[in-house]
DSSP file (Angstrom, degrees, kcal/mol; ACC not computed):
  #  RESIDUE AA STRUCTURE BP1 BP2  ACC     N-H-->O    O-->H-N    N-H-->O    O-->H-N    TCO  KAPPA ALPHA  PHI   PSI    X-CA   Y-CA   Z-CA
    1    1 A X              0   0    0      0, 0.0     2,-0.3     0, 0.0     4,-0.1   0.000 360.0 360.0 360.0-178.7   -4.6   -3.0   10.5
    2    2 A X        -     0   0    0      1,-0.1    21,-0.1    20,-0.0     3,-0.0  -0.810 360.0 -72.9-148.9-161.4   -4.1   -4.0   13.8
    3    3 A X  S    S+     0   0    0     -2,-0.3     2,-0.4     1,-0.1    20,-0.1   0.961 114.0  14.7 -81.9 -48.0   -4.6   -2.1   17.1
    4    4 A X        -     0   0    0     18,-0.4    18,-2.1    -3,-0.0     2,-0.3  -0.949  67.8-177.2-127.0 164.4   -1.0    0.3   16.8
    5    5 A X  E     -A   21   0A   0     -2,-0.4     2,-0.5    16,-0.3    16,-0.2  -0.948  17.2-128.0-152.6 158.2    0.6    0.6   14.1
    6    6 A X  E     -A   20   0A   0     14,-2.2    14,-2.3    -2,-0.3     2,-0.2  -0.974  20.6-130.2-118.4 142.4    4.2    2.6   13.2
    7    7 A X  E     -A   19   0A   0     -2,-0.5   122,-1.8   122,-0.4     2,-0.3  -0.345  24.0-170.6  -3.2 131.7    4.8    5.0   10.6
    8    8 A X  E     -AB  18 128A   0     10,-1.4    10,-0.9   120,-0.3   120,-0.3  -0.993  21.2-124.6-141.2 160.6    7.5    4.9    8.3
    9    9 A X  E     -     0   0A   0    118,-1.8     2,-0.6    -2,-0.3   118,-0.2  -0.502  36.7-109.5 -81.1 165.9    9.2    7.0    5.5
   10   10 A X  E >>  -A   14   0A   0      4,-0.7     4,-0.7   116,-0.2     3,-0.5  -0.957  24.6-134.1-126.2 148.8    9.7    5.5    1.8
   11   11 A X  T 34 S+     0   0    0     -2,-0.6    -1,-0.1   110,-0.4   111,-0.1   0.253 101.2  63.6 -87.3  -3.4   13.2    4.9    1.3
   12   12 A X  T 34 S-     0   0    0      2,-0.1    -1,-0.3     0, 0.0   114,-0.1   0.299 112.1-110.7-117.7  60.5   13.3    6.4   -2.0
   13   13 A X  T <4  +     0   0    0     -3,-0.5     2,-0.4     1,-0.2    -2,-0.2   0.314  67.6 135.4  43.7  24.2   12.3   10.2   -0.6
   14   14 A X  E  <  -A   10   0A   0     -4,-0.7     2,-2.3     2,-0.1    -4,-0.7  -0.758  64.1-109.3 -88.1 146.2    8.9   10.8   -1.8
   15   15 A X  E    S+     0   0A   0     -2,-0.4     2,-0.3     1,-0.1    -1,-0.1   0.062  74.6 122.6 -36.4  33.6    6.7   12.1    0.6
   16   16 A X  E     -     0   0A   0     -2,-2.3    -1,-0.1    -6,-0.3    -2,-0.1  -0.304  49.7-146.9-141.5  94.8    4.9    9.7    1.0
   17   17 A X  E     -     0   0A   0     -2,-0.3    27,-0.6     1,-0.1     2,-0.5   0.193  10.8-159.0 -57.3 164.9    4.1    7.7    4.7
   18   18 A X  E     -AC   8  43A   0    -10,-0.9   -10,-1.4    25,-0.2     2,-0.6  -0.870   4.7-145.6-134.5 138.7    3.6    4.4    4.9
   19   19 A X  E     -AC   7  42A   0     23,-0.8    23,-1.1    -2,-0.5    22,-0.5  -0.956  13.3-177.1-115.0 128.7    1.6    2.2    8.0
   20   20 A X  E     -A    6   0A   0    -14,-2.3   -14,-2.2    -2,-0.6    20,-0.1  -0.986  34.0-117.5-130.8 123.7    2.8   -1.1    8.8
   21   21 A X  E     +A    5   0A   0     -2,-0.4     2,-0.3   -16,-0.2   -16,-0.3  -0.215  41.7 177.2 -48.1 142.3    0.7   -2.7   11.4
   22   22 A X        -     0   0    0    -18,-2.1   -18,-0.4     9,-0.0     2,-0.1  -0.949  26.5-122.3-158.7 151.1    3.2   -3.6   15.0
   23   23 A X     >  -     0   0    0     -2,-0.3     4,-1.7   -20,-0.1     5,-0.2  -0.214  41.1 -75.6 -93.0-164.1    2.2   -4.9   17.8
   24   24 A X  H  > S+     0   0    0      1,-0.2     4,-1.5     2,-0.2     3,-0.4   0.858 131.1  34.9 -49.2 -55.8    2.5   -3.4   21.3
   25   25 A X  H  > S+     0   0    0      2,-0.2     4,-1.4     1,-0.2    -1,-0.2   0.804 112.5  55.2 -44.6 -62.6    5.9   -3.9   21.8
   26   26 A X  H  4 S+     0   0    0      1,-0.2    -1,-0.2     2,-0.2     5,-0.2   0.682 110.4  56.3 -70.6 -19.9    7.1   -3.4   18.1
   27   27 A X  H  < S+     0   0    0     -4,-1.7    -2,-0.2    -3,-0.4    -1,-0.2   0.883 108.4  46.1 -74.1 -46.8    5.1    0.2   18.7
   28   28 A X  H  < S+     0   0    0     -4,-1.5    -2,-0.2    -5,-0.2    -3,-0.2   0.602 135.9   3.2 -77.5 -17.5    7.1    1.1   21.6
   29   29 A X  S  < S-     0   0    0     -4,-1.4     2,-0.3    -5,-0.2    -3,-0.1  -0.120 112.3 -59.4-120.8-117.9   10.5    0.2   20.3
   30   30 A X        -     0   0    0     -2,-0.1     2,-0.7    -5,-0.1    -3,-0.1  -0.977  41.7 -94.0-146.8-174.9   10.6   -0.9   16.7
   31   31 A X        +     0   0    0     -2,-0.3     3,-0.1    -5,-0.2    -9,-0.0  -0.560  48.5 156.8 -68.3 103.8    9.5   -3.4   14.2
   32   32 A X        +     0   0    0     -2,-0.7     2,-0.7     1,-0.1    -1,-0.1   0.499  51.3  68.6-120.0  -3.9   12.3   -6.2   14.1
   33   33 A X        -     0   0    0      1,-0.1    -1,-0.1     2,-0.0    -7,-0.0  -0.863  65.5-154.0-114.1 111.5   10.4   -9.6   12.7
   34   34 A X        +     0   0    0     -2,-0.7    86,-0.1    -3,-0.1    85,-0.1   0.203  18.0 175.3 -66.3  13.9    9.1   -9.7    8.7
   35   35 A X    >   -     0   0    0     83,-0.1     3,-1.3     2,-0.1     4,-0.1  -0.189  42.1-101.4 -52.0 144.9    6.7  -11.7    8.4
   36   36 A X  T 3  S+     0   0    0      1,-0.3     2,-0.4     2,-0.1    82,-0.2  -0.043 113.5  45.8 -65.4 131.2    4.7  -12.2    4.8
   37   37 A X  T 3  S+     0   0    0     80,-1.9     2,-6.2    -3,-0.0    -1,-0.3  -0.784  82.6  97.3 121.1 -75.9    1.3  -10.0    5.6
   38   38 A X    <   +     0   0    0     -3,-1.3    80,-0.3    -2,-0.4    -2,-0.1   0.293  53.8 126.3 -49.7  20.2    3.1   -6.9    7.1
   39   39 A X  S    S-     0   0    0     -2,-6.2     2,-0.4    78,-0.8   -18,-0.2  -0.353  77.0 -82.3 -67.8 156.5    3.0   -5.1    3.8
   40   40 A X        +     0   0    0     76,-0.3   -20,-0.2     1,-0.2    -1,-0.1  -0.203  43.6 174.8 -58.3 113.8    1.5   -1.9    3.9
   41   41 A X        +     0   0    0    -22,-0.5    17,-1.3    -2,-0.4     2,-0.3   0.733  66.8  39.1 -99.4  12.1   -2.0   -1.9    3.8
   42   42 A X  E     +CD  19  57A   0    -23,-1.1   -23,-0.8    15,-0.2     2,-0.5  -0.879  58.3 151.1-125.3 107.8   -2.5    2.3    4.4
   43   43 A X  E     -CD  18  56A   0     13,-3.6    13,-3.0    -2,-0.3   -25,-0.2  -0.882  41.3-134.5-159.6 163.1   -0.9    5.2    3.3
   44   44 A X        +     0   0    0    -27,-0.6     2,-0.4    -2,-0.5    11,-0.2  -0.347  38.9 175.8 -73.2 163.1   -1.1    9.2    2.3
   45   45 A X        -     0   0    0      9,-0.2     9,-0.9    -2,-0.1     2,-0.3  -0.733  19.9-156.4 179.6 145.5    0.9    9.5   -1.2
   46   46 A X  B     +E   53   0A   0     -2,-0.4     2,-0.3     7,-0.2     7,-0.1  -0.969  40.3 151.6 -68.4 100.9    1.1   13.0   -3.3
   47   47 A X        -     0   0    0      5,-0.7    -2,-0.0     3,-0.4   -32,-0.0  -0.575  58.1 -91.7-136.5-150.7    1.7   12.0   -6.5
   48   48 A X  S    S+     0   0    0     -2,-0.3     3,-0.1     1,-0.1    -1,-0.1   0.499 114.7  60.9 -90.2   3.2    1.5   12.5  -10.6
   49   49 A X  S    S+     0   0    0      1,-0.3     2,-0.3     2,-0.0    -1,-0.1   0.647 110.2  42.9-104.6  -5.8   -1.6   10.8  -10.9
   50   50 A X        -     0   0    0      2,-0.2    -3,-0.4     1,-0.1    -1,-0.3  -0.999  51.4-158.9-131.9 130.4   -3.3   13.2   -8.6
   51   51 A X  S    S+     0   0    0     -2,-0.3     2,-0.1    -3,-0.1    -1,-0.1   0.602  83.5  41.7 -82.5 -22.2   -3.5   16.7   -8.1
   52   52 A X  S    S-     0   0    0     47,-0.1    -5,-0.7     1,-0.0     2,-0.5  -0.239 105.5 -59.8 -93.3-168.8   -5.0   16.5   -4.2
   53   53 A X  E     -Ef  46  99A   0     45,-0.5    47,-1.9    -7,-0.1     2,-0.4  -0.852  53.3-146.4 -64.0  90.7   -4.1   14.3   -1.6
   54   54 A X  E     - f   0 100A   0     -9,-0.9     2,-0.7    -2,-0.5    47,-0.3  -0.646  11.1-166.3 -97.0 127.2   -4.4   10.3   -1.8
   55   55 A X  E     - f   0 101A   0     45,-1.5    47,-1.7    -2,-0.4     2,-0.5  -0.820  13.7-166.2-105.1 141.4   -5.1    8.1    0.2
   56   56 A X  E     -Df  43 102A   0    -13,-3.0   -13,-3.6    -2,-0.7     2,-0.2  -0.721   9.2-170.4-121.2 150.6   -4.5    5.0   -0.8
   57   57 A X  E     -Df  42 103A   0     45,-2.6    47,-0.6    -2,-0.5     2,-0.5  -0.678  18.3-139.3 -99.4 166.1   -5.6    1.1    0.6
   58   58 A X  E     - f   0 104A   0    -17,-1.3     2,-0.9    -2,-0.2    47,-0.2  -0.998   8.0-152.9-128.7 148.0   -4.2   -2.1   -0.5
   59   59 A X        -     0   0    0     45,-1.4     2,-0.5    -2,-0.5    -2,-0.0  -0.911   4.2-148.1-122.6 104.3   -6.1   -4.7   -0.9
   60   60 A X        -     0   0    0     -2,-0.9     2,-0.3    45,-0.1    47,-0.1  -0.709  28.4-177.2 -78.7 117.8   -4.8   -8.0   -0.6
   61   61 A X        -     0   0    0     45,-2.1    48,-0.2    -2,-0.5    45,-0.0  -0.733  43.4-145.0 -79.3 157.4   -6.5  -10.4   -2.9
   62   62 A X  S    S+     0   0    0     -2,-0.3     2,-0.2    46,-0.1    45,-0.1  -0.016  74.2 110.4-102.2  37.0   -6.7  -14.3   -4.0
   63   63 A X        -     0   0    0     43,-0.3    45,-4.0     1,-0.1    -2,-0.2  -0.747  65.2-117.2-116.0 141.1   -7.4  -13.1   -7.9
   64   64 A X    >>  -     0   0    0     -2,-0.2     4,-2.6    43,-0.2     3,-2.4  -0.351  26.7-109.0 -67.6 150.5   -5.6  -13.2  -10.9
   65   65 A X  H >>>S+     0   0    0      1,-0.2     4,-2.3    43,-0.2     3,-1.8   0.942 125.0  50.4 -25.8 -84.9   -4.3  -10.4  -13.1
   66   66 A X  H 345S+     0   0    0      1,-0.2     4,-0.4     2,-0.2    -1,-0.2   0.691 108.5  49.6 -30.6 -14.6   -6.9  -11.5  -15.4
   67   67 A X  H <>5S+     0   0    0     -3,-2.4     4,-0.9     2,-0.2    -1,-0.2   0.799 114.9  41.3-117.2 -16.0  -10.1  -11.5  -12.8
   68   68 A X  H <X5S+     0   0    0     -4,-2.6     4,-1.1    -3,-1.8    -2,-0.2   0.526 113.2  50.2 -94.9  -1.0   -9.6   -8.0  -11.2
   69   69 A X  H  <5S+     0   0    0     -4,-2.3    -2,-0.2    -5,-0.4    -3,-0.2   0.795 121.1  45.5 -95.3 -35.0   -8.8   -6.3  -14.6
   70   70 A X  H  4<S+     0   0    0     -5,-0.6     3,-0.3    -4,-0.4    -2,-0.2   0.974 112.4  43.2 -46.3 -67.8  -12.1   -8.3  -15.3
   71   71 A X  H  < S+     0   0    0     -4,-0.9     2,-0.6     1,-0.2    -1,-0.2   0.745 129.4  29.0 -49.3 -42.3  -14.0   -7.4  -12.5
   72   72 A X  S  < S+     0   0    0     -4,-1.1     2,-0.3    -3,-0.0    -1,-0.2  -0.935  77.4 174.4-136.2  93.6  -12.8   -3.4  -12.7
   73   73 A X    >   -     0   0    0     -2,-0.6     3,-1.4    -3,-0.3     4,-0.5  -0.737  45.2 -48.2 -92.3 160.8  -12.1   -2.8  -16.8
   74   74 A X  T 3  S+     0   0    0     -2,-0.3     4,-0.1     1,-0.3    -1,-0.1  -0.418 129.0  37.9 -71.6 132.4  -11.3    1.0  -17.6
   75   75 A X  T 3  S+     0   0    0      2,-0.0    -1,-0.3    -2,-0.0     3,-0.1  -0.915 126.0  39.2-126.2  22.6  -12.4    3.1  -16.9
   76   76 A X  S <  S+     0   0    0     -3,-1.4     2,-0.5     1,-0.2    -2,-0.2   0.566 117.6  42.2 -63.9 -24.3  -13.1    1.8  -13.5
   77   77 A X  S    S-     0   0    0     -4,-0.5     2,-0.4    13,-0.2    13,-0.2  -0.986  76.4-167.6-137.4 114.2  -10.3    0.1  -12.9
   78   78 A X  B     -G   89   0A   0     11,-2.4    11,-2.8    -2,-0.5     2,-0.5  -0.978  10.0-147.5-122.1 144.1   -6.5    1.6  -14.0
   79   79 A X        -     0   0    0     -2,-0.4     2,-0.1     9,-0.2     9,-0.1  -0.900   9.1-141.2 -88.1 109.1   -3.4    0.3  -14.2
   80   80 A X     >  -     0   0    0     -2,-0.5     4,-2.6     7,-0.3     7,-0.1  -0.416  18.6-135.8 -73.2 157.9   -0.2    2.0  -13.5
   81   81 A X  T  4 S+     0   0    0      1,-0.3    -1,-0.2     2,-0.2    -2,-0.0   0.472 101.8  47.6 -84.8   4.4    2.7    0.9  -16.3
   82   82 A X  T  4 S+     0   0    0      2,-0.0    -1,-0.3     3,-0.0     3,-0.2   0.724 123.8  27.4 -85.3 -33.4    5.2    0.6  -13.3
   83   83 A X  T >> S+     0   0    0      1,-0.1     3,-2.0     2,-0.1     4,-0.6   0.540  81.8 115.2-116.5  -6.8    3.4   -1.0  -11.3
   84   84 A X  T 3< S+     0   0    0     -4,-2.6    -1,-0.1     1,-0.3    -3,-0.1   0.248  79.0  67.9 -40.0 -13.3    0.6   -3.4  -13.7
   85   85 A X  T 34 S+     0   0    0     -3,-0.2    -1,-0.3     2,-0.1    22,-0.1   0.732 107.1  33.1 -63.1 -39.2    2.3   -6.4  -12.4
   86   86 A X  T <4 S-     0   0    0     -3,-2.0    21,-1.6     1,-0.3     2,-0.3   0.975 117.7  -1.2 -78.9 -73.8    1.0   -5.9   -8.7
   87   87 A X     <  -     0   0    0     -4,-0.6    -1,-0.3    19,-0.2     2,-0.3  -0.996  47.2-128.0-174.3 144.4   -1.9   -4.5   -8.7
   88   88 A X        -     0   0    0     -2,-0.3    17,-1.6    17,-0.2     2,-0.3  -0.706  34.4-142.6-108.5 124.5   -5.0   -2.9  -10.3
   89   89 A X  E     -GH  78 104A   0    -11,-2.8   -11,-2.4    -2,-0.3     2,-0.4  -0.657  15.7-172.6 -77.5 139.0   -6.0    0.8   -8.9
   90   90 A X  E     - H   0 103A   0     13,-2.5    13,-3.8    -2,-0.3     2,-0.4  -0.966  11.6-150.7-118.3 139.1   -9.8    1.8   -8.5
   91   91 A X  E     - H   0 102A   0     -2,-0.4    11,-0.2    11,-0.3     2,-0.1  -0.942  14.3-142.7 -80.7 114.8  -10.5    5.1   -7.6
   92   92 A X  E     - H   0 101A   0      9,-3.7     9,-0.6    -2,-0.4     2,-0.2  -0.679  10.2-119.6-117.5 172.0  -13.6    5.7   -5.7
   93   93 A X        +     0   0    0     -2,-0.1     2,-0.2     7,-0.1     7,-0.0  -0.551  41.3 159.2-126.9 148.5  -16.2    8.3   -5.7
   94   94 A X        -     0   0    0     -2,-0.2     5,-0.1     2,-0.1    -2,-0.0  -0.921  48.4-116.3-164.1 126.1  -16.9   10.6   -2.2
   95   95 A X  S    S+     0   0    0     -2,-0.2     2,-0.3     2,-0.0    -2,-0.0   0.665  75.7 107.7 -35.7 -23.3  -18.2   13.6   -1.3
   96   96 A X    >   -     0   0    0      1,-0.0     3,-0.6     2,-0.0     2,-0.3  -0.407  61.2-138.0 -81.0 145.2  -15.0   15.2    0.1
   97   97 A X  T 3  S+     0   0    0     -2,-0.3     3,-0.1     1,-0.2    -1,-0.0  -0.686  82.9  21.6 -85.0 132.2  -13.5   18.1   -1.9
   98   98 A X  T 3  S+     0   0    0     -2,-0.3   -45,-0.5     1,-0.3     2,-0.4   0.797 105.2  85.3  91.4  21.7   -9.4   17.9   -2.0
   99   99 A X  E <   -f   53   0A   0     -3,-0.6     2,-0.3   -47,-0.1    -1,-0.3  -0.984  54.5-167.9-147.9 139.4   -8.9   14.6   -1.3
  100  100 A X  E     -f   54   0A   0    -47,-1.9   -45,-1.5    -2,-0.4     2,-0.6  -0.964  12.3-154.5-143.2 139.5   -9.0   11.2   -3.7
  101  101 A X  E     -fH  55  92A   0     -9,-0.6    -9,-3.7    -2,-0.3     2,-0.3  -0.943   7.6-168.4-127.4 132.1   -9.1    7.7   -2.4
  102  102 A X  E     -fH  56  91A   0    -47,-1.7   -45,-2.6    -2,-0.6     2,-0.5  -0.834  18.0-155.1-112.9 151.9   -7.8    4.6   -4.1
  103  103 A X  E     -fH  57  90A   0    -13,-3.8   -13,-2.5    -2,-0.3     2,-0.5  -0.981  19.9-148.3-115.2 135.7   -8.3    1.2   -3.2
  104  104 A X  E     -fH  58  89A   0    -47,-0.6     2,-1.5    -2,-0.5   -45,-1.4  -0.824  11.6-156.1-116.5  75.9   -4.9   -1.0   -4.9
  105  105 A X        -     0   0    0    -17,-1.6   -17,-0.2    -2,-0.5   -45,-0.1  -0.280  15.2-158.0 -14.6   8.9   -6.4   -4.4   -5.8
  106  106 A X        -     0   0    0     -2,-1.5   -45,-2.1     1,-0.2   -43,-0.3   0.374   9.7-117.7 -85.1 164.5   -3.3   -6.5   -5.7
  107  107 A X        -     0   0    0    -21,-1.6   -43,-0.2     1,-0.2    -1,-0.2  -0.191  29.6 -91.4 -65.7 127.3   -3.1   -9.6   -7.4
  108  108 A X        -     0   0    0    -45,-4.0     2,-0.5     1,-0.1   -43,-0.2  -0.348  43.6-154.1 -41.8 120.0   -2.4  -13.3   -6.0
  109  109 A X        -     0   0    0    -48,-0.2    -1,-0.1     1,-0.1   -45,-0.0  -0.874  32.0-178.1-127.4 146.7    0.9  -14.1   -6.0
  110  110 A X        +     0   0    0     -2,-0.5    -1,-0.1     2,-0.0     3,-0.1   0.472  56.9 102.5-102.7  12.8    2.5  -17.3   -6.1
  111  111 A X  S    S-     0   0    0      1,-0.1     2,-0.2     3,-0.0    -2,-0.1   0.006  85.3 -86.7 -69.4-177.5    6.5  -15.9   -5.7
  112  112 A X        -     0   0    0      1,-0.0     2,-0.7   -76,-0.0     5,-0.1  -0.511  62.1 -80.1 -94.6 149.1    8.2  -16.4   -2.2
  113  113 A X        -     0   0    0     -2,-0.2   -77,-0.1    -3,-0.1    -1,-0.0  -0.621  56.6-165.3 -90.6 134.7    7.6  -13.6    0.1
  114  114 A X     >  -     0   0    0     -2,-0.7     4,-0.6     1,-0.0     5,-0.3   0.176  37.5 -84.3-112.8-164.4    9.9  -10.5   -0.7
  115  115 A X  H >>>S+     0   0    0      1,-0.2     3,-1.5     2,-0.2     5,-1.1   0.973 129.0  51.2 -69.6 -29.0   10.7   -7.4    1.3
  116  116 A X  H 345S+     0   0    0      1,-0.3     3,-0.3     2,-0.2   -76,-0.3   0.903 102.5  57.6 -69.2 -45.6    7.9   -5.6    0.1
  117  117 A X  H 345S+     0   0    0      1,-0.2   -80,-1.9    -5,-0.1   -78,-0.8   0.640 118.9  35.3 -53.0  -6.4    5.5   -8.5    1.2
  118  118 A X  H <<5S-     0   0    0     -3,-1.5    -2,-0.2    -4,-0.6    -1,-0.2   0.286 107.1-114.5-136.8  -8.7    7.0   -8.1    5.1
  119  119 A X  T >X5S+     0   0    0     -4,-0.6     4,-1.1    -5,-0.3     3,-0.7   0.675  79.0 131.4  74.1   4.3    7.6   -4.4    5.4
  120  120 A X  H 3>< +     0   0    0     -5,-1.1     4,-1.9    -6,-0.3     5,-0.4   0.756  64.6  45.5 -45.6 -54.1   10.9   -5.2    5.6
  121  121 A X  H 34 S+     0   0    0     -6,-0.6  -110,-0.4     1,-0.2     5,-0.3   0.633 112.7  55.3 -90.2   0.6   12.2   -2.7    3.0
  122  122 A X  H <4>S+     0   0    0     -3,-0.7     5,-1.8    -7,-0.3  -113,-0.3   0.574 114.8  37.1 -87.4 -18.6   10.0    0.2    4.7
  123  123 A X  H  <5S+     0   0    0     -4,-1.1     5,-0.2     3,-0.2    -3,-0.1   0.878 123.6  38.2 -91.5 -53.1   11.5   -0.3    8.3
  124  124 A X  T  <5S+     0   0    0     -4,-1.9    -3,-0.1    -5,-0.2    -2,-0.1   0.998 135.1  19.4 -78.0 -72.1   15.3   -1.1    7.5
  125  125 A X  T   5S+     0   0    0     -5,-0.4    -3,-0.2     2,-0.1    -1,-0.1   0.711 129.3  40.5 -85.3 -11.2   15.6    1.6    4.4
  126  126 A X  T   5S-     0   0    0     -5,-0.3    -3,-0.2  -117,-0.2     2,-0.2   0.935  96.9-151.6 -69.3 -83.7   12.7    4.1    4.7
  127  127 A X      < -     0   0    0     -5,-1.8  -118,-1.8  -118,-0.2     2,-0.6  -0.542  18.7 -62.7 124.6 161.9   13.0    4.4    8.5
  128  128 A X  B     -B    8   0A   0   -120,-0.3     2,-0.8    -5,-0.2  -120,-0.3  -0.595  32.8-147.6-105.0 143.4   10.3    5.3   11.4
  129  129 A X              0   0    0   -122,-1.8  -122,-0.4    -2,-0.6    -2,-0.0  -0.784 360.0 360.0-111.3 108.6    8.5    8.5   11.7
  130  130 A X              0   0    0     -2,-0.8    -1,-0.2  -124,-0.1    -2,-0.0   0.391 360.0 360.0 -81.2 360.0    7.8    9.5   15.5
């Protein structure tokens, strides 16, 4: 994260906001430069794999598929089938009632960096939430 950060929607209408790190400037107007890193590394998500509230981290790694499904095997460690290319979810265990936090493991990648890697397709087609 970094010291402000903007809110954004995701652009294909689930409820669920996204934080993309901005600097002062980019906080007070908006986010207009992509660089590789500004993916999202925070966000609140409702979904089907949970009945509460998630919040979920991402977790940028330098690991292979193979060395976090290693490192977290099931049932520690799940993979959704949409998403098993990216990154391996762990759930972790907390006192608070009504809430579940996941940490999203993702994987080293050695592709070019794409919208998702820059926040790019969360600013332009999602949109900012004030």
């Amino acid at each position: 994260m970094s010291k402000e950060s903007n809110i954004y929607k995701y652009p294909t209408g689930e409820d669920w906001p996204f934080i993309l790190p901005a600097t002062q400037e980019e906080f007070e107007s908006d986010i207009e430069s992509f660089p590789a890193g500004r993916e999202p590394k925070f966000e609140v998500v409702y979904d089907k794999h949970s009945p509460v509230p998630t919040i979920q981290v991402d977790i940028e790694t330098n690991l292979s598929r193979k060395n976090v499904e290693e490192l977290f095997p099931a049932p520690y460690g799940v993979s959704f089938p949409d998403l098993a290319d990216y990154f391996r979810t762990v759930y972790v265990y907390h006192p608070w009632r009504g809430l579940s936090i996941r940490f999203d493991m993702r994987f080293k990648s050695d592709d070019h960096k794409n919208d998702w890697d820059t926040g790019k397709w969360l600013v332009k087609d999602g949109g900012r939430i004030k």
